[in-house]
N, C-alpha and C positions, 0 to 999 in steps of 0.2 A: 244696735246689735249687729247690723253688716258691716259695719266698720270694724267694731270689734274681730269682728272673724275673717276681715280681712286684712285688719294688723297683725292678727294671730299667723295667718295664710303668707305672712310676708316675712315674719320672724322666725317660721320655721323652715322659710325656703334660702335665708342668711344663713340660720345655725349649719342647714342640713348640705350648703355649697362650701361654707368654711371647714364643716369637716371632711366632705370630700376632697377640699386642695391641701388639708393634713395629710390625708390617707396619700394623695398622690406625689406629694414631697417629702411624706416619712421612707415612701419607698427608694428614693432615692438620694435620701442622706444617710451619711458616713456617720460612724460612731465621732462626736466630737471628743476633743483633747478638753481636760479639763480644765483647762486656764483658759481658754476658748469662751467657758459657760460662763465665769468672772465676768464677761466685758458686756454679755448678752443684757437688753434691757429686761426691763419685768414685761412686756410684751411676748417677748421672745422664749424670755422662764415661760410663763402661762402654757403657752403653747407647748411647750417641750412636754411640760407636767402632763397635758390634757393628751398630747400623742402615747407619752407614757402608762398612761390611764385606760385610753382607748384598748393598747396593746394588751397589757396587761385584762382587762373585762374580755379579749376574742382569747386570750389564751384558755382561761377561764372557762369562756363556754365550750371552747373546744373540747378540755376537760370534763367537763356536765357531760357532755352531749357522747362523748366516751363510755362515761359511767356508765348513761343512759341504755344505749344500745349494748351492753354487756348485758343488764339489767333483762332488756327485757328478750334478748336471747335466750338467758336462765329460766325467763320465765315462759315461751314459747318451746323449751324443750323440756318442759312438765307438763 
């Protein structure tokens, strides 16, 4: 069972460092030219898709979280 939870402990500190070197190379990549994405491996797609994803999910809660605090201003002002 410690093991278990220390593979666990060790895959989530992989997932959670690989998407922080996205987040800090998404910020710093240029919109690529579409013949560019042609040549890109399936490596490379993956990653593009999961940044894309990423983005997309913060825009989203950004959006929520808008909704949200409108929400409950209407309701703080009744």
């Amino acid at each position: 069972m410690r093991l278990g939870f220390f593979v666990g402990f060790l895959i989530g500190a992989a997932v959670a460092s690989l998407l922080t070197q996205m987040h800090e190379k998404d910020s710093e990549i240029s919109v690529a030219p579409a013949l560019e994405e042609d040549s890109k491996g399936p490596m490379d797609k993956l990653k593009q898709r999961v940044r894309e994803a990423v983005s997309e999910g913060r825009e989203a809660a950004e959006e929520k979280e808008t909704e949200m605090l409108v929400e409950f201003d209407r309701a703080r002002q009744t």
